[in-house]
The first five atom37 places (N, CA, C, CB, O) and aatype in JSON, in Angstrom:
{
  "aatype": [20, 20, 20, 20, 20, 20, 20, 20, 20, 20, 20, 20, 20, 20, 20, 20, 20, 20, 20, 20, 20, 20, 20, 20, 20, 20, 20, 20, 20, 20, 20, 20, 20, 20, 20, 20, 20, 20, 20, 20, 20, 20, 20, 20, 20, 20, 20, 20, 20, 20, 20, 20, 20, 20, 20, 20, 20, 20, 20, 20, 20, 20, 20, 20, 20, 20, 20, 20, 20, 20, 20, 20, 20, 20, 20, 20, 20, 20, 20, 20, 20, 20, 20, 20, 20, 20, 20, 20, 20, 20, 20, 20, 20, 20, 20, 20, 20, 20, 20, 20, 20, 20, 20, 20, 20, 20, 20, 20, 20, 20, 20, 20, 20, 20, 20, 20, 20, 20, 20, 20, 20, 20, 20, 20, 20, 20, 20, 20, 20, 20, 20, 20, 20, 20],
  "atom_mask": [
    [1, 1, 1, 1, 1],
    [1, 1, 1, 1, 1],
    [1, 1, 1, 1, 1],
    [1, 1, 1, 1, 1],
    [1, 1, 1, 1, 1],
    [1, 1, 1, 1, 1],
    [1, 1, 1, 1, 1],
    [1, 1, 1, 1, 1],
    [1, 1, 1, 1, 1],
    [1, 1, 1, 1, 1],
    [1, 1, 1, 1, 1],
    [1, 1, 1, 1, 1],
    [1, 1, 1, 1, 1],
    [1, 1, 1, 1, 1],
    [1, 1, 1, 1, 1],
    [1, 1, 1, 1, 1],
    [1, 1, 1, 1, 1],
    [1, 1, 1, 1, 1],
    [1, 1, 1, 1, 1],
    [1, 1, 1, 1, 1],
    [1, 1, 1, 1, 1],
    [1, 1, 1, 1, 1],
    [1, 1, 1, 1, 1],
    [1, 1, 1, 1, 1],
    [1, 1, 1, 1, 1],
    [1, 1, 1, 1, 1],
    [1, 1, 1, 1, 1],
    [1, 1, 1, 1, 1],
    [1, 1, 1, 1, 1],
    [1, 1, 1, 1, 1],
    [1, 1, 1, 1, 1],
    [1, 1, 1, 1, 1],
    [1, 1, 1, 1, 1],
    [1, 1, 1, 1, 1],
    [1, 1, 1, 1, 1],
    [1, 1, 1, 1, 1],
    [1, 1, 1, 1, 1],
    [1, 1, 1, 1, 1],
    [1, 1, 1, 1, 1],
    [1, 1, 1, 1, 1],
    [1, 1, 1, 1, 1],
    [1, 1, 1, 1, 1],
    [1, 1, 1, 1, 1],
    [1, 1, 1, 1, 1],
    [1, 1, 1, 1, 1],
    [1, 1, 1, 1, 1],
    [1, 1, 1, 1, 1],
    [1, 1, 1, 1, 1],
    [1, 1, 1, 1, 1],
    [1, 1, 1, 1, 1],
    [1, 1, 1, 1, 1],
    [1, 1, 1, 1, 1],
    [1, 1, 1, 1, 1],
    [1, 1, 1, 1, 1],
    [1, 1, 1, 1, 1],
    [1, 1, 1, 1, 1],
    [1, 1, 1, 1, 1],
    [1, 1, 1, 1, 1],
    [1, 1, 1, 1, 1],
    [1, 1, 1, 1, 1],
    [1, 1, 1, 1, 1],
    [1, 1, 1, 1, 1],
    [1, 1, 1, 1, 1],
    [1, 1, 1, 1, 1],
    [1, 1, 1, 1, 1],
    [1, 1, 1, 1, 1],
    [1, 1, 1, 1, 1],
    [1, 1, 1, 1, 1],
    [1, 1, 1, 1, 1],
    [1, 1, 1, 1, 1],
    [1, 1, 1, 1, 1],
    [1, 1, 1, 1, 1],
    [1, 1, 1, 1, 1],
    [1, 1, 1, 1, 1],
    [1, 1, 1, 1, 1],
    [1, 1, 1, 1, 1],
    [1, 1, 1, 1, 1],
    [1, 1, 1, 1, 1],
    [1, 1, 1, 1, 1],
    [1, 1, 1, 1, 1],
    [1, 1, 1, 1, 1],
    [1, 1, 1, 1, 1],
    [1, 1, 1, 1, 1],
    [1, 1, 1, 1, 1],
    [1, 1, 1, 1, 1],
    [1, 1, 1, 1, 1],
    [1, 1, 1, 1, 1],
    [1, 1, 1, 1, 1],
    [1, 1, 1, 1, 1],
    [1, 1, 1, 1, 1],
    [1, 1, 1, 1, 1],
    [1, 1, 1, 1, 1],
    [1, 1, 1, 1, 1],
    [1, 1, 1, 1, 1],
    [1, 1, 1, 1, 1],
    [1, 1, 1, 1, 1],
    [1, 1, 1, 1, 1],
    [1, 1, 1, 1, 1],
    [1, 1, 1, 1, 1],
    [1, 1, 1, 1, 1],
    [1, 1, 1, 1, 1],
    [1, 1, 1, 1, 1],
    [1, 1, 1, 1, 1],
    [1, 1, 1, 1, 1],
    [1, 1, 1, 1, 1],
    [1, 1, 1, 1, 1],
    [1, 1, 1, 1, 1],
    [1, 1, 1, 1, 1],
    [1, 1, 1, 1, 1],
    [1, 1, 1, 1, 1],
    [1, 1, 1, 1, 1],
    [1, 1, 1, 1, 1],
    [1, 1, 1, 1, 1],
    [1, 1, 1, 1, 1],
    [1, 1, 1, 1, 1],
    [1, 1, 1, 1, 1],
    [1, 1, 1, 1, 1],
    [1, 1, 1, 1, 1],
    [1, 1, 1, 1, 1],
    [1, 1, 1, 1, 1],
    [1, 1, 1, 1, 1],
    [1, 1, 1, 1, 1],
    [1, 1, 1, 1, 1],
    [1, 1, 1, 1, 1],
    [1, 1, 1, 1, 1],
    [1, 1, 1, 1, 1],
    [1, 1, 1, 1, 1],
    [1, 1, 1, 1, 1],
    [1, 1, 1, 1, 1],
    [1, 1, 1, 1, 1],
    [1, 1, 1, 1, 1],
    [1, 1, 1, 1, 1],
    [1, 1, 1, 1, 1],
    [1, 1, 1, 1, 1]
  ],
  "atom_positions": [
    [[77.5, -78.8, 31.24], [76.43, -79.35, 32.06], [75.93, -78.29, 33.06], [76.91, -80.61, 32.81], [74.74, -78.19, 33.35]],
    [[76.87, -77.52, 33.57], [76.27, -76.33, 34.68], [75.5, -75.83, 34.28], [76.94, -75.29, 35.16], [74.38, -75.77, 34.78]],
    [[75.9, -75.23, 33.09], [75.2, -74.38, 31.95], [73.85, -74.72, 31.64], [75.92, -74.47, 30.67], [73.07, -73.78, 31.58]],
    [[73.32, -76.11, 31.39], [72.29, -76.67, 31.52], [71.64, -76.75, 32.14], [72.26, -77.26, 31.42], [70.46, -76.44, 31.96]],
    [[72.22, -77.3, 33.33], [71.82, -77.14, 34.91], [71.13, -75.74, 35.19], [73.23, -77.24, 35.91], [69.91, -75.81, 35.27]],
    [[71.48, -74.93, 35.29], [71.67, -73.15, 35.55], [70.4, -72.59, 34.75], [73.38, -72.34, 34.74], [69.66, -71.78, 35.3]],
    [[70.09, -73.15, 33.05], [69.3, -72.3, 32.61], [68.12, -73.09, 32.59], [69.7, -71.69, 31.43], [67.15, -72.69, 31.95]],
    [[68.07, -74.39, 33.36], [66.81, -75.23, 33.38], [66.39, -74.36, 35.11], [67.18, -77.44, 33.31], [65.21, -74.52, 35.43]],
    [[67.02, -73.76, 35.85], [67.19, -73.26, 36.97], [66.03, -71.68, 36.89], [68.96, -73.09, 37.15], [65.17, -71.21, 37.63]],
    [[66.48, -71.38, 35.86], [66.12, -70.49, 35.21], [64.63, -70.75, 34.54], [67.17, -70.27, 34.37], [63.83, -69.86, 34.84]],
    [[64.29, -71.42, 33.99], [63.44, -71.54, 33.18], [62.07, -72.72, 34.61], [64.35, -72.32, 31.47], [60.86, -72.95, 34.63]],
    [[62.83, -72.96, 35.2], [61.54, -72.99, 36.58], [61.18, -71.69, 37.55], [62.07, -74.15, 37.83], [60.19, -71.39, 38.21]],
    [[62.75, -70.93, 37.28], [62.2, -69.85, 38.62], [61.1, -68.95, 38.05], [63.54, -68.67, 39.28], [60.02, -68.71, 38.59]],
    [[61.67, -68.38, 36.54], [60.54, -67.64, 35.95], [59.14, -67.68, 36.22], [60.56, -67.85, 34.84], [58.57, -66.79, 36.85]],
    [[58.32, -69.13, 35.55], [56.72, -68.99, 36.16], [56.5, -69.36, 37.63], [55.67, -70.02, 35.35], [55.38, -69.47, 38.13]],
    [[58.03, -69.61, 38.53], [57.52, -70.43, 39.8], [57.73, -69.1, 40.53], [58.44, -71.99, 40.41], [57.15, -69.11, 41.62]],
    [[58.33, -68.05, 40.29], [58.04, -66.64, 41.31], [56.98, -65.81, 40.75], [59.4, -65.56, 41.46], [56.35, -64.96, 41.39]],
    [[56.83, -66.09, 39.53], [55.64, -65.35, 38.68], [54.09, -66.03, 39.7], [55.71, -66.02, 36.51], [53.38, -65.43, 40.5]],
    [[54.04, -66.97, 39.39], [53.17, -67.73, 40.27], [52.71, -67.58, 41.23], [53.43, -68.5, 40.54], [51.52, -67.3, 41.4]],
    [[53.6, -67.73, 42.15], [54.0, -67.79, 43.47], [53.9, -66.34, 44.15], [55.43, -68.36, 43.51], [53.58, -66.21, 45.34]],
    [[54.11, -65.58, 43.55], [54.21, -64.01, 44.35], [52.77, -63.12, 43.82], [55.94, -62.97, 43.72], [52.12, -62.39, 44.55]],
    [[52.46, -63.43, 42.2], [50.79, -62.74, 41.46], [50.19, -64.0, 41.17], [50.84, -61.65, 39.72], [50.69, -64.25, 40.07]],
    [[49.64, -64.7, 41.37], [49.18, -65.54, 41.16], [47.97, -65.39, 39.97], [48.97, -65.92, 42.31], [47.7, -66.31, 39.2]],
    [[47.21, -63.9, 39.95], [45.8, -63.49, 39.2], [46.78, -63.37, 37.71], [44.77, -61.67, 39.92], [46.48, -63.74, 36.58]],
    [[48.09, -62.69, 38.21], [48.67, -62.15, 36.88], [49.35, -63.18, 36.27], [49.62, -60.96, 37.03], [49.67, -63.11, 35.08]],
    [[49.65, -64.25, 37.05], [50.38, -65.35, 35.58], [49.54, -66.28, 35.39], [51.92, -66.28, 35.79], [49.9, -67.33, 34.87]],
    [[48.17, -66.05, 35.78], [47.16, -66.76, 35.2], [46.56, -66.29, 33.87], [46.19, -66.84, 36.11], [46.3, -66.86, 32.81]],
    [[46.39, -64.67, 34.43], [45.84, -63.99, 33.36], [47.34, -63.79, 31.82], [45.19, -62.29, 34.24], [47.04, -63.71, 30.63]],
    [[48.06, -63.77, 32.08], [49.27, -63.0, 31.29], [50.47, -63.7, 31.68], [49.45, -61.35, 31.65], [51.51, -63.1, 31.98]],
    [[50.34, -64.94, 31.69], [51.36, -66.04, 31.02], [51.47, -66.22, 29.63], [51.06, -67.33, 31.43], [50.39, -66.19, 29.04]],
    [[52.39, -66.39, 29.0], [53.66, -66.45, 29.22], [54.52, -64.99, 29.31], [54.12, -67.32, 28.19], [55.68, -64.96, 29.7]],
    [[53.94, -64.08, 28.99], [54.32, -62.36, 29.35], [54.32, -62.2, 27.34], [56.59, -61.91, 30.6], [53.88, -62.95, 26.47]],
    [[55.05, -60.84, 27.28], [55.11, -60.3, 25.7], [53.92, -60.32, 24.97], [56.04, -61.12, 24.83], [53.96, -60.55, 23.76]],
    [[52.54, -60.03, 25.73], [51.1, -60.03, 25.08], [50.41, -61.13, 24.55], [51.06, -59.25, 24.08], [49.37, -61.04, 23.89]],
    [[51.31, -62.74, 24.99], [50.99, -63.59, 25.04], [50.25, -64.04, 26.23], [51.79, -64.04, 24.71], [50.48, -63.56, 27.34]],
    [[49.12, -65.2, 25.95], [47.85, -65.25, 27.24], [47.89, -66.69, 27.09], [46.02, -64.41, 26.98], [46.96, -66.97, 26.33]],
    [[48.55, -67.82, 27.46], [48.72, -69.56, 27.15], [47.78, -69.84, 28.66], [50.91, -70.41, 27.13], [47.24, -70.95, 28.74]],
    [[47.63, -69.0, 29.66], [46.96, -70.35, 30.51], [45.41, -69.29, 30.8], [48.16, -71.03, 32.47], [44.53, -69.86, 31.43]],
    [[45.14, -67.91, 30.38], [44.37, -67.56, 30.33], [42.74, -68.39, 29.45], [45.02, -66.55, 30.07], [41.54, -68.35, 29.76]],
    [[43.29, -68.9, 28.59], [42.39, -69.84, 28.22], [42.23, -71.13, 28.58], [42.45, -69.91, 27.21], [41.89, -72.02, 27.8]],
    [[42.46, -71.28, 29.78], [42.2, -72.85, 30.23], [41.5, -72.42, 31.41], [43.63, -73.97, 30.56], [41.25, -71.26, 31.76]],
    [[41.17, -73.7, 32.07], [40.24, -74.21, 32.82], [40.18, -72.74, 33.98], [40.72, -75.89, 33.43], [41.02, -71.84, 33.98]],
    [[39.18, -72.81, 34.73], [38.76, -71.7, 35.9], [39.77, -71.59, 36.15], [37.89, -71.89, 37.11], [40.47, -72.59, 35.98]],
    [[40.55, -70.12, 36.77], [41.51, -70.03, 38.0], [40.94, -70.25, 39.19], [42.13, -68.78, 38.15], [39.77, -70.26, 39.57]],
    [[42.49, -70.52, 39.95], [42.0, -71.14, 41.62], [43.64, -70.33, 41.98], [41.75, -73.64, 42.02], [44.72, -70.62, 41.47]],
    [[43.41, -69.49, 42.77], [44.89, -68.79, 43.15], [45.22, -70.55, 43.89], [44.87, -66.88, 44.6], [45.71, -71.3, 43.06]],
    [[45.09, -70.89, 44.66], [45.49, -72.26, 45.25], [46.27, -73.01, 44.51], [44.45, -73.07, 45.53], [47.46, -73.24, 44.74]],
    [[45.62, -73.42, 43.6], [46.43, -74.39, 41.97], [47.57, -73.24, 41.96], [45.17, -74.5, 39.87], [48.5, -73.35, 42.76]],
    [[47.54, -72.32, 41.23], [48.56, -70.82, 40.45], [49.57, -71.09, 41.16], [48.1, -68.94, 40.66], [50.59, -71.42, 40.56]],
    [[49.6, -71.03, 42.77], [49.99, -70.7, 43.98], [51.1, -71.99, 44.11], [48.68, -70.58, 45.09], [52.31, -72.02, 43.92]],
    [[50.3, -72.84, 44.44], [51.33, -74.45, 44.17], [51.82, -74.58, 42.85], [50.44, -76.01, 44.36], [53.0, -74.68, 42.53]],
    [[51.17, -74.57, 42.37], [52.47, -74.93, 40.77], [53.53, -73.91, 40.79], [51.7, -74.67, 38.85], [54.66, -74.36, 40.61]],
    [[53.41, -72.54, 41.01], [54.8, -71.56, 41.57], [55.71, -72.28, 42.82], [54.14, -69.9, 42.31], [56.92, -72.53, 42.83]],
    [[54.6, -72.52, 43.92], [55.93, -73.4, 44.58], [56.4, -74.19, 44.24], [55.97, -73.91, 45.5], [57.59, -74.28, 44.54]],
    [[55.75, -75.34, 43.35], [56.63, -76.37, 42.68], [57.8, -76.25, 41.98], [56.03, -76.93, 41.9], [58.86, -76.86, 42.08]],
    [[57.34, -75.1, 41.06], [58.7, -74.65, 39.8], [59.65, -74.18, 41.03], [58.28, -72.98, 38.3], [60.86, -74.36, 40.92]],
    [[59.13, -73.59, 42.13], [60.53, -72.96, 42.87], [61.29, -73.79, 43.63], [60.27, -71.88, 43.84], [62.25, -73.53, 44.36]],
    [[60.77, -74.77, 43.39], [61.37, -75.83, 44.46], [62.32, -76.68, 43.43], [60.03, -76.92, 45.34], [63.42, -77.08, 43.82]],
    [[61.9, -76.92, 42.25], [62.49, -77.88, 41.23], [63.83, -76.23, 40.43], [60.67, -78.79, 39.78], [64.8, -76.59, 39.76]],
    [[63.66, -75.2, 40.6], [64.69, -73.97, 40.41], [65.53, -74.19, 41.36], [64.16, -72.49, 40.54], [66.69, -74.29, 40.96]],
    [[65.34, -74.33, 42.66], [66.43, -74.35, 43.35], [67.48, -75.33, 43.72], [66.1, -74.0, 44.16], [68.61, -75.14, 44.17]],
    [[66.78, -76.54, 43.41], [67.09, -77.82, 43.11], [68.23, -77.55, 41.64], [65.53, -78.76, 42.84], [69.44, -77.76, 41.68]],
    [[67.58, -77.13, 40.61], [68.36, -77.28, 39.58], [70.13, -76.09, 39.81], [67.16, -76.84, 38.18], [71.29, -76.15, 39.4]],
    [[69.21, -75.06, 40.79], [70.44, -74.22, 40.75], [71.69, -74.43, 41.92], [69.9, -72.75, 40.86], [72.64, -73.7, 42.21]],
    [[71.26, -75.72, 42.44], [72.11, -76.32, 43.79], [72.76, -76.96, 42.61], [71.33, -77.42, 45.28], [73.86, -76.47, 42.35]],
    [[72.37, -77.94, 41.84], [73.04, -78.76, 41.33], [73.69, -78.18, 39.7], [72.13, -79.98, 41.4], [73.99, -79.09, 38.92]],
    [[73.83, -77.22, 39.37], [74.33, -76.25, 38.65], [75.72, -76.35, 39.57], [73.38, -74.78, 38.56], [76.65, -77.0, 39.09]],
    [[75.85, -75.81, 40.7], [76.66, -75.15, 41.7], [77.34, -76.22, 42.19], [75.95, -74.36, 42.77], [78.55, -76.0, 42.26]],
    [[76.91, -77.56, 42.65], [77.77, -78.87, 42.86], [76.89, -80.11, 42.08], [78.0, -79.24, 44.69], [75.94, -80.83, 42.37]],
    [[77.47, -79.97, 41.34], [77.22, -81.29, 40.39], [77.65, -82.65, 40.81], [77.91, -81.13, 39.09], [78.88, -82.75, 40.82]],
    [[77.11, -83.57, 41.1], [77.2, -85.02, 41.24], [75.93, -86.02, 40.45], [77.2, -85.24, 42.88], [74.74, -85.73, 40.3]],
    [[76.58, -87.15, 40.08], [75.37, -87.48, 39.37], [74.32, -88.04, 40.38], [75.67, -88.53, 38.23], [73.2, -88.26, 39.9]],
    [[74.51, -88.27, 41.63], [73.63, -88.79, 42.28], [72.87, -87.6, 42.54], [74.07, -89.57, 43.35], [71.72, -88.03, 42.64]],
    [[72.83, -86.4, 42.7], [71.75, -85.26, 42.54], [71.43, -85.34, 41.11], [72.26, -83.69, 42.95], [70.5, -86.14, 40.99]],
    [[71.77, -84.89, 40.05], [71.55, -84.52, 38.6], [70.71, -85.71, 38.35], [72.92, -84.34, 37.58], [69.52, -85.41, 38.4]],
    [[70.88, -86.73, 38.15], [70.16, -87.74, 37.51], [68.94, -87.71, 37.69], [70.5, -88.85, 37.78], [68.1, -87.47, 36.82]],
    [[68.68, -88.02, 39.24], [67.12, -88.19, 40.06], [66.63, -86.77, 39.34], [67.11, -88.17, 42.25], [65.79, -86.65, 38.44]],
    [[67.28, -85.85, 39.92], [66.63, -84.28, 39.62], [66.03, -84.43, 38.35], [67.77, -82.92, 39.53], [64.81, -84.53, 38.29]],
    [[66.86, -84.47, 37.13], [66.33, -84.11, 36.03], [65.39, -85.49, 35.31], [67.57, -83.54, 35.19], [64.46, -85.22, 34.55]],
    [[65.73, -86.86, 35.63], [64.54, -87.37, 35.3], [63.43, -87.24, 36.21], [64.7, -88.56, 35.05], [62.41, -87.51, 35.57]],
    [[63.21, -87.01, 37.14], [62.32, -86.33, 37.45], [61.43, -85.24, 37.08], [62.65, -86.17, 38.04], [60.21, -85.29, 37.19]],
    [[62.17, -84.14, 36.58], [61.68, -83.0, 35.95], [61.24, -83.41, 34.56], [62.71, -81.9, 35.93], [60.31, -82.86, 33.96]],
    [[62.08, -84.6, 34.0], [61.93, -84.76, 32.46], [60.38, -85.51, 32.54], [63.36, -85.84, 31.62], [59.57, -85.26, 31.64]],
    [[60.0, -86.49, 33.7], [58.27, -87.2, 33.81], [57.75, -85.83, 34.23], [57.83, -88.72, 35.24], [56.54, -85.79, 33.98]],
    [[58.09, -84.95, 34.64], [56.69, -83.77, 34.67], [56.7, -83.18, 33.83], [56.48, -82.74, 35.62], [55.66, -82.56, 33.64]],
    [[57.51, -83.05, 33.11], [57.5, -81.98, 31.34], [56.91, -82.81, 30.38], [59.28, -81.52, 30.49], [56.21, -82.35, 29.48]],
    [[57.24, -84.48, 30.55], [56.25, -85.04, 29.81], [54.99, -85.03, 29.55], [56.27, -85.77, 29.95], [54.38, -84.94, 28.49]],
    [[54.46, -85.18, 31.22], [53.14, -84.96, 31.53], [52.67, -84.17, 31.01], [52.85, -84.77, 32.53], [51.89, -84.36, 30.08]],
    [[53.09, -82.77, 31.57], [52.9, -80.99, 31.08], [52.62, -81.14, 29.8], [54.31, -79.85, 31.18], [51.5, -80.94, 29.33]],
    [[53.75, -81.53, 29.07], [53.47, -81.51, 27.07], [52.09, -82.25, 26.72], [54.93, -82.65, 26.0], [51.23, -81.75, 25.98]],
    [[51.99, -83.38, 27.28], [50.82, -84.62, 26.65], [50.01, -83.35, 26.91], [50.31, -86.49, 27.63], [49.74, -82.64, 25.94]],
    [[49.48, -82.9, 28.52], [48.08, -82.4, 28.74], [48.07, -80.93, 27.86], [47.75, -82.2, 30.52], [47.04, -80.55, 27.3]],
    [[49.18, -80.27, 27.83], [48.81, -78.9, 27.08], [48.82, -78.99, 25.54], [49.86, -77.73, 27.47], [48.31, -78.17, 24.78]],
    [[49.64, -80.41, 25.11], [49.29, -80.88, 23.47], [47.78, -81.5, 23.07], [50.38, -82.18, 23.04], [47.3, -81.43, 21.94]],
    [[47.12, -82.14, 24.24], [45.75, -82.45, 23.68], [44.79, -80.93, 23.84], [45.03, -83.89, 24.68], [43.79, -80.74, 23.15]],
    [[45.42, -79.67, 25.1], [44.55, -78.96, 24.77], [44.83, -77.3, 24.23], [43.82, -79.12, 25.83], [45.23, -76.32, 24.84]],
    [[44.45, -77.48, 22.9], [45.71, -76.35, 22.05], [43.94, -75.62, 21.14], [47.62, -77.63, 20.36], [44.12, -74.86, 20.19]],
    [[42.68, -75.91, 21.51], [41.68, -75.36, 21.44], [41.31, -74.01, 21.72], [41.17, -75.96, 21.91], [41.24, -73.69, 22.9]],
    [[41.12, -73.35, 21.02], [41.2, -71.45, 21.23], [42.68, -71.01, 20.89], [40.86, -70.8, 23.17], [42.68, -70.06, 20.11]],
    [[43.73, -71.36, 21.2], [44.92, -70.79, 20.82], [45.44, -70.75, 19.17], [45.85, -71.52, 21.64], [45.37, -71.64, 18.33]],
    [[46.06, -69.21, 19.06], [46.41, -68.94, 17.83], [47.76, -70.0, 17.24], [46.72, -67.37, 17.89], [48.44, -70.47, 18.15]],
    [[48.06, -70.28, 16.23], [48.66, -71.06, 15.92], [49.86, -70.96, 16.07], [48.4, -71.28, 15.08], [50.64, -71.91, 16.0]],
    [[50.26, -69.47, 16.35], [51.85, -69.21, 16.66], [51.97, -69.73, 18.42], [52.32, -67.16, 16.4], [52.96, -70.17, 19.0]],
    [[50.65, -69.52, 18.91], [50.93, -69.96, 20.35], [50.79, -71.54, 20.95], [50.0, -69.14, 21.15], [51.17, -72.18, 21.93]],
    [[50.03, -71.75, 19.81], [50.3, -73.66, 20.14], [51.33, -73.78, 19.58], [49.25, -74.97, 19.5], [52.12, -74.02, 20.49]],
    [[52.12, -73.78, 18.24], [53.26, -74.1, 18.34], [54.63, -73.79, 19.05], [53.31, -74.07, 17.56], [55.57, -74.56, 19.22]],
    [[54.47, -71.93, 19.55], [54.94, -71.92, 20.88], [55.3, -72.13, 22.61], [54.85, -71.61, 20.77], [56.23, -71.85, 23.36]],
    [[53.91, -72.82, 22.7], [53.91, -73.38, 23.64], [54.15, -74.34, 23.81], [53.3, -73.32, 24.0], [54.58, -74.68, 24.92]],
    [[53.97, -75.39, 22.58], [54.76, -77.09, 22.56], [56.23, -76.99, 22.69], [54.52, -78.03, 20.98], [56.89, -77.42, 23.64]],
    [[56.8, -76.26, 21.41], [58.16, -76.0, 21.16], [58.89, -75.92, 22.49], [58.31, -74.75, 20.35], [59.86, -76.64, 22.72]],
    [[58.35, -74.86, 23.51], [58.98, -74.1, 24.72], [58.6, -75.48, 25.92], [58.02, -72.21, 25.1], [59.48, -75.73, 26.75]],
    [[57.51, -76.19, 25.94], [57.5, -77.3, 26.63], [58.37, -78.42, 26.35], [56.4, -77.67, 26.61], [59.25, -78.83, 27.11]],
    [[58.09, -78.87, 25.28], [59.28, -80.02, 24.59], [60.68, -79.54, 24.76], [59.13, -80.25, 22.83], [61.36, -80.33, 25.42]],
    [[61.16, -78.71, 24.45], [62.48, -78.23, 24.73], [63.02, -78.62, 26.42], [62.4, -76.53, 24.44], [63.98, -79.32, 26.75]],
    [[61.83, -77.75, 27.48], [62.35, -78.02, 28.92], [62.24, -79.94, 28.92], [61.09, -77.05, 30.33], [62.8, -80.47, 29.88]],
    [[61.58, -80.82, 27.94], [61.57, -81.98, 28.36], [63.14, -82.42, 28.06], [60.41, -82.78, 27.68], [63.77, -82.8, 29.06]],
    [[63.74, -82.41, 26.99], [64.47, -82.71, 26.17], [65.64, -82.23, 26.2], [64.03, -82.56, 25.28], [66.51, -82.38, 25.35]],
    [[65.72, -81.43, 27.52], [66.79, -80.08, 28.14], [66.82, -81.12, 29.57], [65.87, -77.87, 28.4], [67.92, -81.46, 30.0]],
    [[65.87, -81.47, 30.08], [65.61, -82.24, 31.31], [66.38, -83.4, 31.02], [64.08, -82.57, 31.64], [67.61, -83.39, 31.07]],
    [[65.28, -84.96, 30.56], [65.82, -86.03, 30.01], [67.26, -86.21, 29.41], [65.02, -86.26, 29.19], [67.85, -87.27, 29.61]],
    [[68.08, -84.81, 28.38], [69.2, -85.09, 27.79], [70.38, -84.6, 29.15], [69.25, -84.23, 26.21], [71.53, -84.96, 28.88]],
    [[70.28, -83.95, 30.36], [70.8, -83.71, 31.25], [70.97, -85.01, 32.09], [70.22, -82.7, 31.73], [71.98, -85.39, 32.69]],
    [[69.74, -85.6, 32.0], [69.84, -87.02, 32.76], [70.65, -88.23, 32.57], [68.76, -87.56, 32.68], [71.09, -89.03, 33.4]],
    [[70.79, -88.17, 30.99], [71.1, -89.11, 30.28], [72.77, -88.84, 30.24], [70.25, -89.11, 28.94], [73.54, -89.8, 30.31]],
    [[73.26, -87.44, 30.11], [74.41, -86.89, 30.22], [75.41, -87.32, 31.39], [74.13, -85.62, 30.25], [76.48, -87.92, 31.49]],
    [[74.34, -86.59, 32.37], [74.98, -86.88, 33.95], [75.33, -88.23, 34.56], [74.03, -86.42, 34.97], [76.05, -88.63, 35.46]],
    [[74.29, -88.87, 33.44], [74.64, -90.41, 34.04], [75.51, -90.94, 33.77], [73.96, -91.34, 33.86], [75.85, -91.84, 34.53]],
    [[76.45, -90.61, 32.35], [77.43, -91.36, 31.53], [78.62, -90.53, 32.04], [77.18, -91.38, 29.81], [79.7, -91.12, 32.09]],
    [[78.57, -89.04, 32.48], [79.97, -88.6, 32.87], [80.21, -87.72, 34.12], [80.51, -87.87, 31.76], [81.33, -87.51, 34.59]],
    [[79.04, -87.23, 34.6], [79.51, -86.6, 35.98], [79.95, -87.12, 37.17], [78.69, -85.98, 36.42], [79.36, -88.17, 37.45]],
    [[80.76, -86.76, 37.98], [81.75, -88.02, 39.07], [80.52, -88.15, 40.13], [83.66, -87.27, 40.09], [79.86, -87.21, 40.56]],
    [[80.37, -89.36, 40.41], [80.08, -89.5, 41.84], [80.63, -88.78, 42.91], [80.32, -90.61, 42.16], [81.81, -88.48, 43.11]],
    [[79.96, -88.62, 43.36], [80.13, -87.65, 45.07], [80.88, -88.93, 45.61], [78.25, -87.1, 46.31], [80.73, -90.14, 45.46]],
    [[82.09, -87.81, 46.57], [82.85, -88.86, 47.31], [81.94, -89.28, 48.63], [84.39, -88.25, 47.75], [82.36, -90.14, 49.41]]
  ]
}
């Protein structure tokens, strides 16, 4: 479960310091490796870029507290929580997969669905066996 914990920790800090610190550059050159997933969407607004980096950094540090002390009364909330915004995330970037090459819509679902399903199965986990906080 740490382990889970830790690399979902991971997988928010990435675009939430990317974000958060270049905002032009993980607009333009998200997801990195000469891949461009949010370069083709709607106008940039460093503002939007800017908050969605603080968000991921806030839901990273969250995940990497509770990596570090696990109780299910953190883990649960945390990750269904995270698991309704990865939902969200998937629906809106699965209806818009228009201009993207086909290796990158199916990479970009794959890599979204996964953080849902990495989220939700942490939730579902934590609930059936991690101890309550004394």
């Amino acid at each position: 479960m740490r382990a889970l914990l830790a690399a979902l920790a991971v997988s928010a800090a990435y675009p939430g310091a990317w974000a958060t610190l270049a905002p032009r550059s993980f607009f333009a050159d998200f997801p990195g490796a000469g891949r461009h997933w949010t370069a083709g969407l709607p106008a940039y607004s460093e503002h939007l870029v800017t908050d969605v980096g603080a968000f991921y950094l806030a839901f990273a540090l969250m995940f990497a507290w509770a990596a570090w002390r696990p109780s299910r009364e953190l883990v649960v909330p945390l990750c269904a929580a995270f698991a309704l915004f990865s939902a969200i995330h998937l629906a809106w970037h699965s209806a818009h997969l228009d201009g993207f090459a086909t290796f990158d819509a199916v990479a970009q679902t794959a890599s979204l669905a996964a953080v849902l399903i990495a989220s939700a199965g942490a939730a579902v986990v934590s609930r059936r066996r991690a101890p309550a906080a004394s």
